[in-house]
N, C-alpha and C positions, 0 to 999 in steps of 0.2 A: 259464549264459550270461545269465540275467537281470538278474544284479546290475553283471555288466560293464554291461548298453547302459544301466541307469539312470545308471549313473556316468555312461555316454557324454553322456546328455542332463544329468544335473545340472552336472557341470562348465562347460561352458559359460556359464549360466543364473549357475554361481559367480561365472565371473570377467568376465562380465559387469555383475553388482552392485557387486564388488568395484572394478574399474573406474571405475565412475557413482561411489561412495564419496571413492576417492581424489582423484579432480578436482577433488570440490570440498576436498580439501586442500591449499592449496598451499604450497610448501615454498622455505626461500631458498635453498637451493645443491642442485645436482642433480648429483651426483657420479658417477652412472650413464651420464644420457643427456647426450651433447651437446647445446646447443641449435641451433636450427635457423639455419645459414648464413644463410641470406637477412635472417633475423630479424637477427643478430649484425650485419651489415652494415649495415643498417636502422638500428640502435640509434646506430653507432659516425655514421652523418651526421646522425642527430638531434643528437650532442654537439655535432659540430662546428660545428652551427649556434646551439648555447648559449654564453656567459659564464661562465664559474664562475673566478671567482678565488682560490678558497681549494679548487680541484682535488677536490672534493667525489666528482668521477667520475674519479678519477685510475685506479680499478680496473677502468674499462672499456677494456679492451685487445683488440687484436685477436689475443691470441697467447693471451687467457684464456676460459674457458667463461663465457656473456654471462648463465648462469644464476645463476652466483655473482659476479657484478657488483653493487655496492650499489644499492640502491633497487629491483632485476628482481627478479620474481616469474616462474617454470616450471610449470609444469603437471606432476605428479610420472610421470604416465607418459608423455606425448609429449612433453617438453621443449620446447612452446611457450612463449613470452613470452605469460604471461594478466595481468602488475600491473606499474603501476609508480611507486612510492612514492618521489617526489623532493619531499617535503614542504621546508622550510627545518628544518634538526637543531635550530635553537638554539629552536625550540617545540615542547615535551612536547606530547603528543597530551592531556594534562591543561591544558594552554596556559600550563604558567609556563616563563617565558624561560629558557636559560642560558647566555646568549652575548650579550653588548650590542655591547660594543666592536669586537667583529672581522663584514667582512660575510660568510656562506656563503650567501646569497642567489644564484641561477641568474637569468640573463638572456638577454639576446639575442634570438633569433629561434625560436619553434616550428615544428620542420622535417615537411612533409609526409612524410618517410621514414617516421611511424608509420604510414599507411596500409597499410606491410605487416606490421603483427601483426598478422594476421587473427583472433589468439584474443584481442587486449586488450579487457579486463571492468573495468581499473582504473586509474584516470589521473588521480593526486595530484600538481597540481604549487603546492601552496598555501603561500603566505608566502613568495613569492620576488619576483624585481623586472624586471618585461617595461616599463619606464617609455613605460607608455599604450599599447605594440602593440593590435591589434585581435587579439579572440580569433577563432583561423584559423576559418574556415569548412568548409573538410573537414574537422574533426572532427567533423562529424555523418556524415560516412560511415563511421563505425567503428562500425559497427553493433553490434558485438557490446562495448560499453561499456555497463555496467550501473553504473559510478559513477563521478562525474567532477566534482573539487573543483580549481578554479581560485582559491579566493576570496583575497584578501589580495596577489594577486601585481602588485598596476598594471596589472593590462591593461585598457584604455579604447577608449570606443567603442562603436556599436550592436552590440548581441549577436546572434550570426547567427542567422537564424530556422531554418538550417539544423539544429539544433538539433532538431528538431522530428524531425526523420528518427529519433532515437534511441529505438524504439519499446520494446528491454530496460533502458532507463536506470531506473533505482532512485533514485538519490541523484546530484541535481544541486545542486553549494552554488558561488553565482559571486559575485562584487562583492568591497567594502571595497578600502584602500590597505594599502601593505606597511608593516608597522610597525618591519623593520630598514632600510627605505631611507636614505640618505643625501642625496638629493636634494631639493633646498629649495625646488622647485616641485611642487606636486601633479597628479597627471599625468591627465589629462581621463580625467571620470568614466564607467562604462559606462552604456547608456541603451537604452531598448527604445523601440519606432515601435507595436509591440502587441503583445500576447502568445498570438493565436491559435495558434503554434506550442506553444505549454503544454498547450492539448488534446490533441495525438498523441501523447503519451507517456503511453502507456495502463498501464504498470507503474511511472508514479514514485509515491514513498513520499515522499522526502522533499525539500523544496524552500527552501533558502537561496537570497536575492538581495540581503544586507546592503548599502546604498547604491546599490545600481540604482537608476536617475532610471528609475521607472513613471511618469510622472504623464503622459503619454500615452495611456494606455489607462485611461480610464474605468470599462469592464465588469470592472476584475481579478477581482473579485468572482467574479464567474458563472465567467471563462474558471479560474480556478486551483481550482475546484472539481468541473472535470469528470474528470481524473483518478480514479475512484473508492476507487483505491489509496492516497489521497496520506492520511498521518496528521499528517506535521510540513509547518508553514508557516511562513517567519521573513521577511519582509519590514520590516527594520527602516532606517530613514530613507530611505526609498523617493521622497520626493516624493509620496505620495497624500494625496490631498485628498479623498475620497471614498467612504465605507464604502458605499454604495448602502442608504441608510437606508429608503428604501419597499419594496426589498425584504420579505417574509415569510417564503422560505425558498430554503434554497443546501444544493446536495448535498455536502456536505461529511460525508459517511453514517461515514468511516474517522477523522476529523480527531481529535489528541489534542494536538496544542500548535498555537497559535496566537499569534504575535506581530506586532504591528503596531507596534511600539512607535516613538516620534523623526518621528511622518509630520505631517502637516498637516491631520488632520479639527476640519470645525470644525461638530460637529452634534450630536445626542442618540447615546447607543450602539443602533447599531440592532436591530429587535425580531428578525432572524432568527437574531443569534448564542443568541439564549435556545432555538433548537431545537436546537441541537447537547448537548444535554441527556443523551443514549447516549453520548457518546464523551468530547469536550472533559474535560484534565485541568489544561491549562494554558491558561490566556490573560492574554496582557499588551496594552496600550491605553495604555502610560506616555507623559508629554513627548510630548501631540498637544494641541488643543485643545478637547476632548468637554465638553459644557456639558450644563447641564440637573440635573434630581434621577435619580438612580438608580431605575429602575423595580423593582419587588416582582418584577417575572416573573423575574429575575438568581435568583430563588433554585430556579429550573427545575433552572440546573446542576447536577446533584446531586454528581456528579463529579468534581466542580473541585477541585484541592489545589494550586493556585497562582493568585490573582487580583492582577493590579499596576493599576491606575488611576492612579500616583502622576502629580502633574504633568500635572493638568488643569486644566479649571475650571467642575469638577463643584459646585454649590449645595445646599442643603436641608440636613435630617439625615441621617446612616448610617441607610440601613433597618434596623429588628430583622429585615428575614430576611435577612439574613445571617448567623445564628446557624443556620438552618437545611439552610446547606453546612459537614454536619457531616464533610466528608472534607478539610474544607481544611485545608491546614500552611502556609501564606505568606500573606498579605492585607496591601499595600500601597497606602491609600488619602492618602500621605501629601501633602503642596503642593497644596492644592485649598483651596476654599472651604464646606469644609462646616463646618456650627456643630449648635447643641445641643448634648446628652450623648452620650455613650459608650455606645451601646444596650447595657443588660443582657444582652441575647441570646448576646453572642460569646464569652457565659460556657459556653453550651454544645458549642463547637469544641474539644473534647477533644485532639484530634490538629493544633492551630495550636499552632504552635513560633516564626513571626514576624509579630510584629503591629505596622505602621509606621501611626503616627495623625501623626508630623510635621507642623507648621506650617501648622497648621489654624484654622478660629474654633471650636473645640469647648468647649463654657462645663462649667458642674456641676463636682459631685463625680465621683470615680471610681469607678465603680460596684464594689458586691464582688465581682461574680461574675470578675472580671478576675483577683482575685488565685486565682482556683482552675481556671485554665489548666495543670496538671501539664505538661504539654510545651514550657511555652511558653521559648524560648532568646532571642528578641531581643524587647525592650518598647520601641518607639521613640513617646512620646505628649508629646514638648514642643514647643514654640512654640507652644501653644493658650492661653485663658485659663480652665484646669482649676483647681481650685481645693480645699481642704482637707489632711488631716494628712497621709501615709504613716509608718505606722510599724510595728515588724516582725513586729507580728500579720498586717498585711497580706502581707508577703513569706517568711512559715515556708515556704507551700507550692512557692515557685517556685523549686526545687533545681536546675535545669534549665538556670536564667537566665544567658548570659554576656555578655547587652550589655545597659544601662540608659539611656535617654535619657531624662529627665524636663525637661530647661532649662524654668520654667516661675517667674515672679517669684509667683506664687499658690499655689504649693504648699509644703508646709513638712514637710521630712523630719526627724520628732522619734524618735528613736532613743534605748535606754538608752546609756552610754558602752562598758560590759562587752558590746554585741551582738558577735554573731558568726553574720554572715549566711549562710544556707543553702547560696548559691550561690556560685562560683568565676567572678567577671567577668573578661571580658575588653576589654570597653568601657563606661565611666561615665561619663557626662554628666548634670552638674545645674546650670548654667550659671544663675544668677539663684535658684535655688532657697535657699528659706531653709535653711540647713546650720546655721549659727552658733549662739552665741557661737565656740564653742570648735572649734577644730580635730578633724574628725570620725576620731576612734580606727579605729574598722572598718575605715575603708579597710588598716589596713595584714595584715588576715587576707586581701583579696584580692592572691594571688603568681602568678594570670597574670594581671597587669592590662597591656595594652597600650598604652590609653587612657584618661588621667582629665584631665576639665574640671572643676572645682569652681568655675569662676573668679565673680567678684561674688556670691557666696552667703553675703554678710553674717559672713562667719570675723575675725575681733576675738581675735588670739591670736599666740604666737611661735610658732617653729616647732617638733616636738617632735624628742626627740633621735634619734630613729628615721628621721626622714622621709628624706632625704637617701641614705641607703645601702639602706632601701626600692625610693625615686624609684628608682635607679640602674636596676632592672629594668622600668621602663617602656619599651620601645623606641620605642614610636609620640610621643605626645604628653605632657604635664602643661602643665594650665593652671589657675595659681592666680591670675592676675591678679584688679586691681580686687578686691580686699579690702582688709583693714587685717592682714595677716601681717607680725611682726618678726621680727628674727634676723639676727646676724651671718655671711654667707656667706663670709668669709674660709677658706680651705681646703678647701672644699665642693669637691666634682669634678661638675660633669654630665654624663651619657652618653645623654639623649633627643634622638629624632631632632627635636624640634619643642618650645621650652621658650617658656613665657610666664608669666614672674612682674614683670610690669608692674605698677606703680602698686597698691604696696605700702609697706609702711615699711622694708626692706629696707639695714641697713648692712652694713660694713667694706668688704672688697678684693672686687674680684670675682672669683668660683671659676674655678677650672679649669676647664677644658674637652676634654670626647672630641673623639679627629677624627670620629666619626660625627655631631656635633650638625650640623642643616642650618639653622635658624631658633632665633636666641635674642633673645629680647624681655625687655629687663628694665628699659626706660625707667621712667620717674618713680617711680625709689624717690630713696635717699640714700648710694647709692655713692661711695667716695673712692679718694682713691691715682692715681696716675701712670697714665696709657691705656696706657701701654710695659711691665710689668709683666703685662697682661691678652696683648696683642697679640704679646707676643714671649716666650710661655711655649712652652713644649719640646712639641710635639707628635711619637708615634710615627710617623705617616705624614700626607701631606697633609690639612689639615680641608675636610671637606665643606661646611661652613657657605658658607651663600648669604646668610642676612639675617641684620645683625646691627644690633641697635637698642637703644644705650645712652641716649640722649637726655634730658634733665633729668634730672642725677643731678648729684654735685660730680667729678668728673674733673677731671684737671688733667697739666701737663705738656706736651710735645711730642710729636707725633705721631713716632712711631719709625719706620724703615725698614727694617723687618723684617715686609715684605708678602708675602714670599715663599710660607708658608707658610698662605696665603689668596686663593688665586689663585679659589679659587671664589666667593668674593663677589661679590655683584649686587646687594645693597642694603645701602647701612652710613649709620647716622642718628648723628651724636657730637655732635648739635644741642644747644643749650645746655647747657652744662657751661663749666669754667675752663680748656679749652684753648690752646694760647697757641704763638708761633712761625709760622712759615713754615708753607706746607704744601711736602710734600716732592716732590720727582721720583720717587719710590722707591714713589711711588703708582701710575707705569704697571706696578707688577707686576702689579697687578691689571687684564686691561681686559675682565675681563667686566664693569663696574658699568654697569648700568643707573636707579639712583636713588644718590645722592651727598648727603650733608648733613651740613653745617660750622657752620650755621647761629649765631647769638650763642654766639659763645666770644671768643677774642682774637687770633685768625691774622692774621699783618700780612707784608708782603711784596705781592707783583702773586700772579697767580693763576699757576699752574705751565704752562711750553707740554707738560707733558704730557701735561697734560689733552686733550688735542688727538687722544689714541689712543684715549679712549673711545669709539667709534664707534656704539657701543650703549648711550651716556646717555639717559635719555628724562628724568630729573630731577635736576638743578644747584639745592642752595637752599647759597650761601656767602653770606649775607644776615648783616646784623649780627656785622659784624666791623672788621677796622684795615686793611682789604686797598687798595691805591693804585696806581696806574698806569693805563695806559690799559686799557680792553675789548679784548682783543686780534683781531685781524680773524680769528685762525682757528676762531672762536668757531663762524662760519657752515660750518666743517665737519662741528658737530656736527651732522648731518643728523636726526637720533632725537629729539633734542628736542621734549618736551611741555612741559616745566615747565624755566623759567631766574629764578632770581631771587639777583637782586645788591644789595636794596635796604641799606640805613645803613651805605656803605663810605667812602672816599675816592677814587672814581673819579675819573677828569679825562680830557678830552678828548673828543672827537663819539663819541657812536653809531656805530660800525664800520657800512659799508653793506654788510659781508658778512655781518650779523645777519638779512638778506633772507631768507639762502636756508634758514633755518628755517622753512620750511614748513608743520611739523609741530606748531607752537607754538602753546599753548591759555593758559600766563600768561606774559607780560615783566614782572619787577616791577623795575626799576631804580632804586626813591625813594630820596631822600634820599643822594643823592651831589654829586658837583661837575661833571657832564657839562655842557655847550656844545655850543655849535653848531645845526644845522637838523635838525628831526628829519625822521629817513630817508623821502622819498618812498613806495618799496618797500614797505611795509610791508602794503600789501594782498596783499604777497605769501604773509603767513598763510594758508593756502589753508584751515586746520580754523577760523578766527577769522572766514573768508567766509563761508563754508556753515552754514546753517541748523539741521541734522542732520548730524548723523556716527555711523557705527555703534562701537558699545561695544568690540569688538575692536580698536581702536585704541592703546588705553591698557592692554594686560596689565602692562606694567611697575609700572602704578598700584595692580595689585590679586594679590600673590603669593597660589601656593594649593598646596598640597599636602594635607595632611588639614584645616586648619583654614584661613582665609584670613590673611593677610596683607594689612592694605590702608593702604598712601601717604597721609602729613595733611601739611596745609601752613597753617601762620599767615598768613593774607593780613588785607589792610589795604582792605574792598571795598567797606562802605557807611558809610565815616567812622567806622567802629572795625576794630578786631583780630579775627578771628576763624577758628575752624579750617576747616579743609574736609579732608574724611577720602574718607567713600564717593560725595560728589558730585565730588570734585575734578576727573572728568575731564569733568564736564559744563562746568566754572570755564571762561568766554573774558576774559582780562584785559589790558589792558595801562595800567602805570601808570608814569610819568615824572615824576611829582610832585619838589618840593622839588629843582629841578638849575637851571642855569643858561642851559637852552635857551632858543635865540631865534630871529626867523623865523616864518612862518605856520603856521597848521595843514594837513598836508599835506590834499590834496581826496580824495585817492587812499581815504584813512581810513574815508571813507564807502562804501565797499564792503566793507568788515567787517561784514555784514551777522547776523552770528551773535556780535556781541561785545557782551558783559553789562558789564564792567566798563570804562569808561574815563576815567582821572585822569590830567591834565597842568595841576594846578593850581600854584602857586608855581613860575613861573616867567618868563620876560621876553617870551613870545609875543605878537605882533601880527599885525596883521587883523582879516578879521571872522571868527564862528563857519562853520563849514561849510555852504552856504546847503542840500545835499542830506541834513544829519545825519540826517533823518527815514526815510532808506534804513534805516539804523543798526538795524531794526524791535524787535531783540530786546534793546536796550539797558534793564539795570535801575538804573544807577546813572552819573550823566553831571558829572563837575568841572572846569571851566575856571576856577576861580577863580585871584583874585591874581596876573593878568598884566595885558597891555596892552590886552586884542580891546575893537575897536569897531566901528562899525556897528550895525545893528539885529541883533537876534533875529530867524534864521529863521523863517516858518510852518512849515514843517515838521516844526520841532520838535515842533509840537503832537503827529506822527502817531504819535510815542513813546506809546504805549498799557501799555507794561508799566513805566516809567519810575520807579520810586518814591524816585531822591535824588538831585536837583539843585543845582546850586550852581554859580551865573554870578555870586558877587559880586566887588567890590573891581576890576572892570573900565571901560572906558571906554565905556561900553553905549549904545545912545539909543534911543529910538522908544518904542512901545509893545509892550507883554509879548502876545505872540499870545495870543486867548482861545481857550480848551480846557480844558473839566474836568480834564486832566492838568497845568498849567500853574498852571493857578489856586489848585492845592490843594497846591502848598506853601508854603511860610511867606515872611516879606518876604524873612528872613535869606537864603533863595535867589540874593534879587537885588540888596540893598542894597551901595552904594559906587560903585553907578552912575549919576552926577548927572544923566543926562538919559535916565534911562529911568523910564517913567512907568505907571499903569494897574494893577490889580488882579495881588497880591495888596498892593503898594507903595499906600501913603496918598496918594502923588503921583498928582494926575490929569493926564489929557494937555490939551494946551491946547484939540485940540477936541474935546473933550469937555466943556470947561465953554463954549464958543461953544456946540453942542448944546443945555446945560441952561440956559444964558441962552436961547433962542427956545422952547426946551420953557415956558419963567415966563412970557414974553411972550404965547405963545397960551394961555393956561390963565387971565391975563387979563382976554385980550380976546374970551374964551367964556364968562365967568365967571354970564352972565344967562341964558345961553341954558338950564339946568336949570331955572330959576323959567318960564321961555314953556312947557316942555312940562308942568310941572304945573300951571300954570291952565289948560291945555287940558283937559287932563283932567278935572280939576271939572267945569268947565263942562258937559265931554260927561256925565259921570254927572250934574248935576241935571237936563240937558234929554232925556237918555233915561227917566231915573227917574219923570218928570212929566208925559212926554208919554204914559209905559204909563200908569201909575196916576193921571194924573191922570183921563184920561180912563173908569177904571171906578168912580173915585170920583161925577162927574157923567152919566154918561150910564149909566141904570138898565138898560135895554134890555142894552146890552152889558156891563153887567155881571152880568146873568142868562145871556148869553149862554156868556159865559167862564168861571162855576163850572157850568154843565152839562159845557161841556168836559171841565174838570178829573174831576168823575165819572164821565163816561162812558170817559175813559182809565184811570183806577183799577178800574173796575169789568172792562174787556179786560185788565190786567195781574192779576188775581184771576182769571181763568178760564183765562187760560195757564198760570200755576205750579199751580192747582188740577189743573187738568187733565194736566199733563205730571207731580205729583207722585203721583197716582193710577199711571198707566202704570210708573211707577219701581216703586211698591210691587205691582203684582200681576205684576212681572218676577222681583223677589224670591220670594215663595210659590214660583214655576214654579221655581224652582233645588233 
């Protein structure tokens, strides 16, 4: 009977273990136990108060077990709802997409109906699209939630402190925007008032707040380290402005990653993070503003096998102890300002695999110890001014290697031709590096290369017969630009996603094209042949191609209407070349263009009204061409417009005043046409040509980017020559009306262009006077009214022009004198000559009173002319009756002159017993030291 009552007590004891086990396994469908009613019904008014348009919960039915419903999670022995995993499908829990175009995003409303899963521990409902709801507040009453990831879904707004109540929460990850949303307003950001509800949650671990606005709460520091469980922290564009720098120490006893990265410190890295020295594995501090030298105690960390600093504006040299965080494998110190060498030390990081030195002031040679990195996979060390050989003594040991960044015009990679590099790249980059003469062989033993820029590295060669069907497996980029490469591309096919063989010696037809190319740049070679040949070759399925930039090459022919199969372009440049004809209608196929350029070819006809559908032009240059008719008035619905330039056509007729509502316009270049009439009052209606500053996101259309940039130039005509503007151009405020036949005043309105740099309305039949407020104008660098009618005086004002460096008021009907102002005066007559009655400096003509002036100035100079001889006989005089009334009197009167050399000894003899005396005291003060 003994063995039975053991059993009696063990079993229990069994399946009670056995129990606690299973629980925490839980299972997606439970084909035993029903789930619990109450629960299933719960569930089914939580849908109905969601969105889902692609029926993502079509399986949650009231007639099916709510256990084996997608996304539920059961409890495997009481068929409780314990999870529930409504993530967005189209993001792998690895995070790559696979789903762009269709939305499965969840919305609508979060229904309190979950309050009754009394066992829910898991509530994923991340990457969907609540556009800004507030995240509910009873959700801290579900006590029994041990993780709970909202991040990525739009929900906006104070995050409830309610929050706080969740005392088993583990893993809280909230913030970010949904990145399948569809909605083209961004939907108000979450935001916290403080974060003292962060301390009750005495078992969280891990804490995402990717874009929460923090910058309310001061202390986060202190409050997000009293958890003592917490190991991960990711606070990344948070709005903080404030690491609590005089801090010395923060309990953060658990902490293993650390990121601050995208926030707003603008201070030294503070000295407490060097105590987290036991735990810290990771930390990032990237894109804030951290200043200062890198302190030696950073090498406390021993730990660390991830350090990012990139994208600050850190000074000094790299310390050598950073050789002594011999566990690190990442070290990204790249966009900062540090200089010197490359400390030998980082020769001893055995286990760094990536080392980003990017666009830095870092000088010297490249230390040896770099090349005996065994681990090392990414070498990112150009835009510095690094300096000496590489060659492939230095690279035998780095087998390892798949990405190479050197872009450096100082370093010169000399290689045998027969090398055959160690390692298998997948990214190269040596952009200015001396490569040359010859086209570098090796590259073609690297077959994953995904990325090669060789571009301006001095290559002086054709192309070999290899390259081309090589290229073909680069998927990402090739960039041969800016060399001197020949070869006939004729039948050549391209298949990368990003090609730049720019400004090369590059003949025949131009190649084929994949529809996967997105960016092809092959301006200023020596291409010929018909543009309709290139544009209307057979493609298998729609091209992807967004930019495409033929530009100075010899093309010729008519533009074809066969745009169909380019409906994705957004920049096309056919700017100087032989092209010739109309331009066609057949061009609204395409209306995504955002930059458009026709520029000197020979298109003749009026401009197309289909232009009119481009709604998203931000740049029109159809300049230098045959083109005639009037400026059409629906000009002003291109709303997007930054850049319009029409200059050396045959325009006729006024200035459309529906050019007003161009708003958005930074140059009007209209020269050198046959325009009339009055120019447009309105025109202060430039609202970015008023303003002072304007922020840079304005102008993306200026600057395409994908892996490499793409950036918008324009020929402007701005200080009495030609010249480009490429990465300044959306700083360019212009506007020029030169060489037309306008007439009428200058509007007054103009002077409230207070942000505009460029202004020409020279050759033309303008009367009046100048603007008497032009001096508003403040940011004006270059000012032409020449070759019309203005008269009247020169404004003072004008003087107030301080940044003004090119002027030019002649050939007008001018009078008065030239306001004087160091600005004014210093430039040349040529400024102002052809104006008969304007007078005064820097002009030879004087004003008339000015010479009355300098007639009364001769007159009194005159008739003062004795008065220097009165005061120097005075003077004499007083020096021989002072001189003879002293001396004479000790020459005759004996008495007083025994009197007056005692004096004199007796004060020689007191100044010998002061320095005597005070030079003693000196010297027995010395001895005593």
């Amino acid at each position: 009977m003994a063995i039975p009552k053991a059993l009696m007590l063990v079993f229990p004891l069994f399946w009670f273990l056995s129990s606690t086990i299973l629980s925490t396994l839980p299972t997606q469908a439970n084909t035993f136990l029903p789930c619990n009613e109450t629960e299933k019904h719960a569930l089914l008014r939580f849908k109905h108060a969601l969105y889902d348009p692609r029926n993502r919960l079509s399986s949650w039915s009231v007639h099916e077990n709510c256990c084996e419903w997608n996304g539920v999670r059961c409890h495997n022995i009481t068929g409780r709802v314990i999870e529930l995993h409504l993530r967005n499908p189209c993001l792998s829990d690895s995070g790559e997409i696979s789903c762009v175009t269709s939305n499965f995003s969840l919305g609508g409303k979060v229904s309190p109906a979950l309050l009754q899963l009394e066992f829910l521990n898991h509530l994923d409902l991340s990457f969907n699209e609540f556009g800004g709801a507030p995240i509910p507040s009873f959700l801290g009453s579900i006590r029994s939630l041990t993780y709970l990831d909202l991040s990525d879904s739009s929900f906006g707004g104070l995050i409830p402190p309610q929050l706080g109540n969740l005392s088993n929460l583990r893993y809280l990850i909230l913030g970010g925007s949904n990145y399948f949303s569809t909605s083209k307003q961004e939907p108000p950001s979450l935001y916290i008032e403080n974060l003292h509800w962060i301390s009750h949650l005495s078992s969280l671990e891990y804490l995402d707040m990717y874009q929460v606005d923090l910058h309310m709460e001061v202390h986060w520091v202190e409050l997000t380290s009293m958890p003592s469980s917490l190991s991960y922290l990711a606070l990344e564009d948070c709005k903080l402005d404030n690491m609590s720098p005089s801090l010395k120490y923060v309990n953060f006893t658990s902490l293993t990653f650390l990121s601050v990265a995208s926030n707003d410190f603008i201070h030294e890295i503070p000295t407490w993070l060097f105590n987290l020295n036991t735990s810290l594995l990771h930390l990032d501090l990237a894109v804030n503003q951290l200043n200062g030298q890198i302190p030696e105690c950073l090498a406390q960390l021993k730990r660390l096998k991830y350090l990012s600093l990139y994208s600050n504006s850190f000074t000094g040299q790299i310390p050598e102890c950073f050789g002594q965080l011999i566990c690190l494998e990442s070290l990204s110190l790249d966009f900062n300002s540090f200089d010197g060498p490359i400390p030998s030390s980082l020769g001893n990081l055995s286990s760094l695999a990536s080392l980003y030195l990017f666009g830095n002031r870092l000088n010297g040679t490249l230390p040896s110890s770099l090349w005996l990195l065994p681990n090392l996979v990414d070498l990112v060390i150009g835009n510095n001014s690094l300096v000496g050989i590489v060659s492939e003594a230095h690279l035998k040991k780095l087998s390892k290697l798949k990405s190479l960044e050197m872009s450096s015009p100082y370093l010169i990679f000399k290689v045998k031709s027969n090398w055959v590099p160690p390692f298998q790249l997948e990214h190269l980059s040596m952009s200015s590096c001396h490569l040359g003469p010859n086209f570098p062989k090796w590259v073609q033993t690297q077959t994953s290369l995904q990325y090669l820029d060789i571009s301006n590295s001095g290559i002086i060669d054709s192309t070999p017969t290899w390259l081309w069907k090589w290229a073909s497996g680069i998927s990402q980029l090739i960039d041969l630009s800016n060399n001197q490469i020949s070869g006939n591309l004729s039948g050549v096919w391209l298949n990368n996603t990003m090609i730049y063989l720019n400004s090369n010696f590059f003949t025949g037809l131009l190649p084929a094209l994949s529809s996967n190319v997105i960016v092809l740049n092959m301006a200023n070679n020596s291409f010929s042949g018909p543009i309709s040949q290139f544009l209307c070759q057979k493609l298998n399925r729609t091209s992807k191609l967004e930019t495409l930039d033929l530009s100075n090459n010899d093309l010729s022919g008519e533009l074809p209407q066969c745009w169909n199969s380019w409906s994705s372009l957004t920049h096309l440049n056919l700017g100087n070349n032989n092209l010739s004809g109309k331009i066609h209608d057949s061009l609204s196929s395409v209306l995504s263009f955002e930059a458009l350029h026709l520029q000197n070819n020979s298109f003749s006809g009026s401009i197309p009204s289909s232009l009119r559908d481009f709604t998203s032009l931000d740049l029109l240059d159809l300049s230098g061409n045959q083109l005639l008719g009037n400026i059409p008035d629906w000009i002003g619905e291109l709303t997007s417009l930054n850049v319009l330039c029409l200059r050396s056509n045959k325009f006729t007729g006024e200035i459309p005043l529906q050019i007003c509502r161009l708003s958005s316009l930074i140059v009007l270049d209209l020269v050198d046409n046959e325009l009339s009439g009055f120019i447009p009052k309105c025109l202060n209606n430039f609202s970015l040509m008023a303003a002072i500053k304007t922020p840079d996101g304005l102008f993306t259309a200026l600057q395409y980017s994908i892996f490499e940039i793409y950036v918008e130039s324009l020929m402007l005509m701005t200080v009495g020559r030609e010249l480009e503007y490429k990465g300044i151009l959306k700083y360019v405020r212009m506007i020029d009306l030169s060489s037309n036949n306008l007439s009428g005043s200058i509007p007054t309105e103009l002077s409230q262009l207070a942000g505009q740099r460029f202004l020409n309305l020279s050759r033309n039949h303008l009367m009046g006077s100048i603007l008497e407020k032009i001096g508003r104008m403040t940011s004006l660098l270059s000012l032409d009214l020449s070759m019309n009618h203005l008269s009247g005086e020169i404004p003072q004002s004008l003087a107030n022009l301080t940044f003004l460096n090119r002027l030019n008021l002649s050939h007008n009907h001018l009078r008065g004198r030239i306001p004087l102002s160091t600005q004014l005066q210093s430039f040349d007559a040529f400024s102002y000559i052809d104006n008969a009655q304007l007078c005064g400096a820097p002009l030879t003509k004087t004003c008339i009173a000015d010479d009355e002036s300098l007639s009364m100035e001769a007159i009194e100079e005159n008739e003062g002319f004795e008065m220097p001889w009165f005061y120097i006989s005075s003077m004499v005089l007083g020096f021989i009756v002072g001189f003879w009334g002293v001396c004479g009197a000790l020459i005759f009167k004996k008495n007083w002159r025994y009197a007056y050399f005692q004096f004199v000894y007796y004060i020689g003899d007191w100044v010998y017993v002061v320095v005597a005396t005070r030079l003693n005291w000196f010297r027995d003060n010395l001895r005593g030291l």
